[in-house]
C-alpha positions in Angstrom: -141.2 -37.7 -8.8 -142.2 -34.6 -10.5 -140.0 -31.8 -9.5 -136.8 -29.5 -11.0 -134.7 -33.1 -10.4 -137.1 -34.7 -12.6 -137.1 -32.1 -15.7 -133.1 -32.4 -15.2 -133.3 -36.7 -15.0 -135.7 -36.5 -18.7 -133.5 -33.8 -20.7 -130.3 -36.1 -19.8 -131.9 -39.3 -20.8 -133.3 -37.0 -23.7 -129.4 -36.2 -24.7 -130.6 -32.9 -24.6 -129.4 -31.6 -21.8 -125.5 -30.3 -22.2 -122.9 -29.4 -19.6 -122.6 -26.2 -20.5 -126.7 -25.6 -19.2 -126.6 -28.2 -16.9 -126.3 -25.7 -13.6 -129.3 -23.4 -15.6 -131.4 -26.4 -16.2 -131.0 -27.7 -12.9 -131.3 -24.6 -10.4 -134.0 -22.1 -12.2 -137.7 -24.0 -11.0 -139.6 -23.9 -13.9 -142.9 -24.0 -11.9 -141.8 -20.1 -11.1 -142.9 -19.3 -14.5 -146.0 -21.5 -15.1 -149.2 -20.2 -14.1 -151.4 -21.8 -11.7 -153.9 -22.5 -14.7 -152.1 -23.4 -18.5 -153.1 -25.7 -21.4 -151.6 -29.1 -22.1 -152.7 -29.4 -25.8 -156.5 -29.1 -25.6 -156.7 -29.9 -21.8 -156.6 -27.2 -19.1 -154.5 -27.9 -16.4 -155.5 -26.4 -13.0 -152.8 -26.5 -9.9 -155.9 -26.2 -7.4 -157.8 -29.1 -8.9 -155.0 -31.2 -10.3 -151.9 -30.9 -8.4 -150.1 -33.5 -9.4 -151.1 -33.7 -12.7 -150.2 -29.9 -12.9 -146.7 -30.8 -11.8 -145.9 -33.7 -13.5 -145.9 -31.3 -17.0 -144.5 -28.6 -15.8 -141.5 -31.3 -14.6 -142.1 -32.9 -18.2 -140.4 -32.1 -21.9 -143.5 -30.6 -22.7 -144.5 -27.0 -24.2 -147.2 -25.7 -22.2 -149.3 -22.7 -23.6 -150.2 -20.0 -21.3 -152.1 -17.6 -23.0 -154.6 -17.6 -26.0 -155.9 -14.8 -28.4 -153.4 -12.3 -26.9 -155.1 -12.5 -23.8 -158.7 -11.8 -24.7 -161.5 -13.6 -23.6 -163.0 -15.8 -26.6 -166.5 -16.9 -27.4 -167.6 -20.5 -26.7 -166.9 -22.4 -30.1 -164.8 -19.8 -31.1 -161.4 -19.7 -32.6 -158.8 -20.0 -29.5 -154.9 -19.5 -31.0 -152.5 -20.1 -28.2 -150.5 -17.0 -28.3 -147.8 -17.4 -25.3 -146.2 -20.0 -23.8 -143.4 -22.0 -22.3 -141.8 -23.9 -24.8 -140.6 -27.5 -24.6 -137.7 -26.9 -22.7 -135.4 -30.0 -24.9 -136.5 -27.6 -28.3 -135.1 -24.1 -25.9 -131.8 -26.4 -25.5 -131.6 -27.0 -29.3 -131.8 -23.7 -29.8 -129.5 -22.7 -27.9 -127.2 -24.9 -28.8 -127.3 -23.2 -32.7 -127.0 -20.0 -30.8 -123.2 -20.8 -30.1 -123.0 -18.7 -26.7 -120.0 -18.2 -24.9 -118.8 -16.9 -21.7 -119.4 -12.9 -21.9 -121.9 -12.8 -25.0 -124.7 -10.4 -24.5 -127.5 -11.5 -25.7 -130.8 -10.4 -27.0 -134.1 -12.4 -26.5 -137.2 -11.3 -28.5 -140.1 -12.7 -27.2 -140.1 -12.8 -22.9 -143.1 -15.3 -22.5 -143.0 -16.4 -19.3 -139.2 -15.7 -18.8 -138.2 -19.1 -18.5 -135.4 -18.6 -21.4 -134.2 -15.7 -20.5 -133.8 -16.9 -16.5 -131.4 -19.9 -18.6 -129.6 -17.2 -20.5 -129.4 -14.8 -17.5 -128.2 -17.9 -15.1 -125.3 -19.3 -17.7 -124.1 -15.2 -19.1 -125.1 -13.0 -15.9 -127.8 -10.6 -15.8 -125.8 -8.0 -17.2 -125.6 -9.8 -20.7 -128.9 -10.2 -21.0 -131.8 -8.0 -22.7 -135.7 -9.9 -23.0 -138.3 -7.9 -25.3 -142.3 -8.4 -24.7 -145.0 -6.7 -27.1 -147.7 -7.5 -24.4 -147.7 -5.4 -21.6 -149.1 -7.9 -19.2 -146.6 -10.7 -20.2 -143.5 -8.4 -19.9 -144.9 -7.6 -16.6 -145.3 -10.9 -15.7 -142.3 -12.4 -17.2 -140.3 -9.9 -14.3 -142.0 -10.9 -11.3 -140.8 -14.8 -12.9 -137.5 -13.3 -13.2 -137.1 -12.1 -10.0 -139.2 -15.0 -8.2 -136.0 -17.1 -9.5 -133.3 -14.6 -8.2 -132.6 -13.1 -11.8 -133.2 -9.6 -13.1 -132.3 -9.0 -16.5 -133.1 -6.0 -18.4 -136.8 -6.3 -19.2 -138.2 -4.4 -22.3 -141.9 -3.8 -23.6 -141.9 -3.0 -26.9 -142.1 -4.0 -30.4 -139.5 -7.2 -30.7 -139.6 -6.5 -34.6 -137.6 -3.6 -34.1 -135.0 -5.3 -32.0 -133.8 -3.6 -28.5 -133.1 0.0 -29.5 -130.3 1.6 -27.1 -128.8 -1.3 -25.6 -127.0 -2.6 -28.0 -124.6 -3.6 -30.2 -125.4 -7.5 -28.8 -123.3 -11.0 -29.6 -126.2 -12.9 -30.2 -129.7 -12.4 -31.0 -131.9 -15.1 -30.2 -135.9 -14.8 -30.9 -138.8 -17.3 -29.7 -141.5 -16.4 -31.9 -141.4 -17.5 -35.6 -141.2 -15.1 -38.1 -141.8 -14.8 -41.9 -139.2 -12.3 -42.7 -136.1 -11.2 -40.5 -136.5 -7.8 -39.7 -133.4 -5.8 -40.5 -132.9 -4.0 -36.9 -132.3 -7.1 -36.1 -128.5 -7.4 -38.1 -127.5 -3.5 -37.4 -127.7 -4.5 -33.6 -125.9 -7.6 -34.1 -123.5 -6.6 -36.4 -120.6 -9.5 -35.8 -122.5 -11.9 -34.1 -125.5 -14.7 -34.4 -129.3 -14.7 -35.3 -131.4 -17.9 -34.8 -135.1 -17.6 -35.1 -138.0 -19.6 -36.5 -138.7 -18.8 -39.6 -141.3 -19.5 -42.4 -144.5 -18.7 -43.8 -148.2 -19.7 -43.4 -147.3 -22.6 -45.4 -144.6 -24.3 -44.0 -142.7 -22.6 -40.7 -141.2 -25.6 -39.0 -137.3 -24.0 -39.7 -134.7 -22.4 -37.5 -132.7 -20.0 -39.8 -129.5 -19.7 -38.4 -127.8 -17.0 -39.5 -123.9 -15.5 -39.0 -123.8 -11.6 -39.6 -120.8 -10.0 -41.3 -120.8 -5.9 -43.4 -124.2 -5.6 -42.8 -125.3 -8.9 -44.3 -126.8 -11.9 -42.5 -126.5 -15.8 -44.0 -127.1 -18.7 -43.2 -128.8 -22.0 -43.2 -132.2 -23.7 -42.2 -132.3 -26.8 -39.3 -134.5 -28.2 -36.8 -138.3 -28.8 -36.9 -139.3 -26.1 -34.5 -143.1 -25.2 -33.5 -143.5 -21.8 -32.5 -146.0 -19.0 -32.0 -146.2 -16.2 -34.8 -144.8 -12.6 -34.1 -148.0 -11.0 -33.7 -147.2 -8.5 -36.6 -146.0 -11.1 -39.1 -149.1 -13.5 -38.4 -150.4 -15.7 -41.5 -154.2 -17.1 -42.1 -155.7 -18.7 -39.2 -159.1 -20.1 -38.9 -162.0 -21.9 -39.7 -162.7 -23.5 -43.1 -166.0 -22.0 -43.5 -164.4 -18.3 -43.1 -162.4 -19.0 -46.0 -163.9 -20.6 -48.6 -166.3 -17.7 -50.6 -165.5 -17.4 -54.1 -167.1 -20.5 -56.1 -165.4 -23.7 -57.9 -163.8 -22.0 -60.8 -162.0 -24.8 -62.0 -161.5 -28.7 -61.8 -159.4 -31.0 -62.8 -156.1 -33.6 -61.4 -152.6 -33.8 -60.2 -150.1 -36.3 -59.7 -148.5 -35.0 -56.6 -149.0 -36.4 -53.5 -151.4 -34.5 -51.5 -150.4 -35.9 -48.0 -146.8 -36.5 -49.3 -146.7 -32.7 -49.9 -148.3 -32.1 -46.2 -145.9 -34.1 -44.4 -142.7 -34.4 -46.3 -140.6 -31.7 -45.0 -138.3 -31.2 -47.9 -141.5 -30.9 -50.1 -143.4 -28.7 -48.4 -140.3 -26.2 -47.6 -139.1 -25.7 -51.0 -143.0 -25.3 -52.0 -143.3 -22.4 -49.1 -140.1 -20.2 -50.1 -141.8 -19.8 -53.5 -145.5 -19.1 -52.2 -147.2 -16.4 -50.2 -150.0 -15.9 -48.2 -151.1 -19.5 -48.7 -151.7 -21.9 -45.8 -153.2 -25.6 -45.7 -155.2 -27.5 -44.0 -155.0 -30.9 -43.8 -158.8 -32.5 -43.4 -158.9 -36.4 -42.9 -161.9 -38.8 -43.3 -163.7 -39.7 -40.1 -165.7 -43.2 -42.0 -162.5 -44.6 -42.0 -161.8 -44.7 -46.1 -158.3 -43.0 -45.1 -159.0 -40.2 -47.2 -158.4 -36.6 -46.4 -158.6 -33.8 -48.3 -156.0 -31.3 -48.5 -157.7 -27.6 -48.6 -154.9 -24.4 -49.2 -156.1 -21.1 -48.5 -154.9 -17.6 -49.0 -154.7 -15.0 -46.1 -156.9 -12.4 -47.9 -160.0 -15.2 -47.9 -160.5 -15.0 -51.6 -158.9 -17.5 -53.6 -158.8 -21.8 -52.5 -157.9 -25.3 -53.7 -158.6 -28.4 -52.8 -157.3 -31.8 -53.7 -158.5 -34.9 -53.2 -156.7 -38.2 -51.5 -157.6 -41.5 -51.9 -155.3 -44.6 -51.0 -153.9 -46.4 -53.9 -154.7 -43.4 -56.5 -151.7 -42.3 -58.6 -154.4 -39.2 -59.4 -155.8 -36.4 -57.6 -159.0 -34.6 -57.9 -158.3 -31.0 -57.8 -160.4 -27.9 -57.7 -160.1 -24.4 -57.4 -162.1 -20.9 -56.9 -161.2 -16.8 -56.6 -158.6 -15.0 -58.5 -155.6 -17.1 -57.7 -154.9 -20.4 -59.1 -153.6 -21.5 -56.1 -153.1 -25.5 -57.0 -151.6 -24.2 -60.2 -149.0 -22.1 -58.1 -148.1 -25.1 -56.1 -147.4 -27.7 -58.9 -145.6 -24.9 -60.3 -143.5 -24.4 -57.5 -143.6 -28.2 -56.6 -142.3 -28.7 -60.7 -139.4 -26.6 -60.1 -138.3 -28.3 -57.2 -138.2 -31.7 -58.8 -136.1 -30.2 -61.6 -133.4 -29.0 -59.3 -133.3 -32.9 -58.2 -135.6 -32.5 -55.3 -132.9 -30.6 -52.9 -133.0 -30.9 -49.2 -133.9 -28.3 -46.7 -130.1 -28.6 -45.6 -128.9 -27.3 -49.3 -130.8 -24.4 -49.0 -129.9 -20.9 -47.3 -131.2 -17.5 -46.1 -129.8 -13.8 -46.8 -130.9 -11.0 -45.8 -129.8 -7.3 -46.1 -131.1 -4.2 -46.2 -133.3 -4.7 -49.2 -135.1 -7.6 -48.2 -134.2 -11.4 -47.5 -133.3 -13.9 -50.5 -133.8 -17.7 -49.9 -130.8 -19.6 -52.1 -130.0 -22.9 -53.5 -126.4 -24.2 -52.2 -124.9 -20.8 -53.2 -126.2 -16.9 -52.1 -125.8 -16.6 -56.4 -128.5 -18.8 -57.2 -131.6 -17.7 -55.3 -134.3 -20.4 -55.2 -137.5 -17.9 -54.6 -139.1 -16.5 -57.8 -138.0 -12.4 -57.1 -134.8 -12.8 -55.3 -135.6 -10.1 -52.4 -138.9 -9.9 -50.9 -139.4 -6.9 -49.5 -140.0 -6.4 -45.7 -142.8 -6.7 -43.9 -144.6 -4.3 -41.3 -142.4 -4.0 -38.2 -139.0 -5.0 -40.3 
């Protein structure tokens, strides 16, 4: 069976599915907002070629991506960065549920896609309540033929989602499906007494929802979830291939004690490394003779500083070594030190505030901020 019934059967087995969107879940198709060609992954699905196959994921808990490179056309061997899609629809739900809605909320969506979200949020609030923001042109345009393919029209807006939804505000809750490394501000002045959940992060770790409650012009909250999301195309980190990054010669050598994979995978690690870093982002390279060893390479967005350690099963030592004008492995065991001497914290102890000055990431209190300059100013678009 692959059809709506089926997507509704999974989500309950799933415990995703609450009954509070079980009417949403149930009567918007998703197959209205899935394109008769979309990537599984690395596979390309085609309806034409592969019906069944193409309807047994879009029926499925499975994000499917819909457009790469902003809708370019890419080289062969080229670097292809899925840049819209529809997201796992059990991840939506968990979103959703941190959103808190209730009857009457209007909402904000940044970040259309394909519509799919925003036909859920129009279906359960009215179209009324409901305000979606594209940056892409073609996608907004898309996203309303969606809309109105499922019998929904709400307020479709192409422009910049950074800047919020000028003009038809003030909103309940602001909801945005694009990951983020810095909340831009319009953001809280347009939801002055309500909600804010986005993914949030950096080029080194960004698997977070910040969920955060906005009061006097302040917003706060907490981290949860281990989301995967696309990057707000004007908050983007480093992307790419190894060879593009890796310029400036060895500088240094030497070890390390930490964990290299530990640090990759460990959530708790890697977050409370990322809130004290910028414009670094790893890559994780593994072994293909079958030794088990990897090699974990960081990088830095402006291509001219690296670091690479070395794994190897059953070390207690790393080989380290570095190049450019950053010491980049230095900044991590810094970083990685100080975490260990506030008794390795969780990600649930730590918190997010942002105003107008910036945003502050905190230890268990807004009075002890955990990042090395308490505000970090905003970013282009904030």
């Amino acid at each position: 069976m692959s059809d709506p019934k089926r997507l509704v059967e999974m989500l309950t087995n799933l415990g995703a599915l609450t009954p509070d969107w079980q009417a949403a879940v149930s009567e918007i198709d998703r197959a209205l907002f899935v394109p008769d060609t979309y990537r599984n992954g690395d596979r390309v699905i085609s309806r034409a070629e592969s019906p069944q196959t193409w309807a047994r994921y879009v029926y499925g808990d499975l994000p499917l991506t819909t457009q790469v490179n902003d809708g370019a056309e890419g080289d062969d061997g080229g670097l292809e960065t899925p840049t819209s899609s529809t997201s796992m629809p059990s991840l939506m739900l968990e979103m959703l549920r941190l959103l808190d809605l209730a009857d009457g909320h209007r909402v904000a969506e940044i970040g259309t896609g394909t519509g799919y979200n925003a036909a859920w949020l129009a279906h359960r609030l009215g179209d009324a309540n409901v305000v979606t923001v594209e940056t892409d042109p073609a996608l907004a345009a898309q996203a309303q033929r969606n809309l109105a393919a499922a019998g929904r029209h709400p307020a479709v807006v192409c422009g910049d989602g950074l800047a919020g939804v000028p003009g038809h505000g003030p909103f309940d809750r602001l909801v945005c499906t694009c990951s983020v490394q810095q909340v831009p501000y319009p953001w809280i002045e347009q939801t002055p007494t309500g909600r804010i959940v986005t993914p949030w992060g950096n080029g080194f770790f960004s698997g977070s929802f910040a969920v955060l409650d906005v009061a006097d012009g302040v917003a706060r909250g907490h981290f949860a979830g281990r989301p995967a999301f696309m990057w707000a195309r004007q908050q983007r980190p480093g992307r790419g291939f190894l060879r593009d990054y890796i310029h400036a010669p060895t500088a240094a050598q030497g070890s390390t004690r930490i964990q290299p994979e530990t640090l990759y995978w460990d959530l708790d690690q890697r977050f409370a490394v990322a809130v004290q870093l910028t414009g670094v982002w790893p890559m994780l390279v593994e072994a293909d003779d079958g030794s088990k060893e990897s090699t974990l390479w960081l990088l830095t967005d402006d291509r001219r500083s690296w670091a690479a350690v070395d794994y190897v099963p059953g070390h207690s030592e790393f080989h380290v070594e570095q190049g450019g004008p950053r010491q980049v492995w230095d900044e991590v065991e810094a970083a990685h030190g100080r975490w260990q001497a506030a008794g390795a914290p969780t990600r649930d102890r730590f918190g997010l505030t942002v105003d107008r000055a910036g945003q502050s990431v905190w230890l268990d209190t807004p009075q002890a901020p955990f990042t090395p300059a308490a505000v970090v100013p905003q970013l282009a678009g904030g």
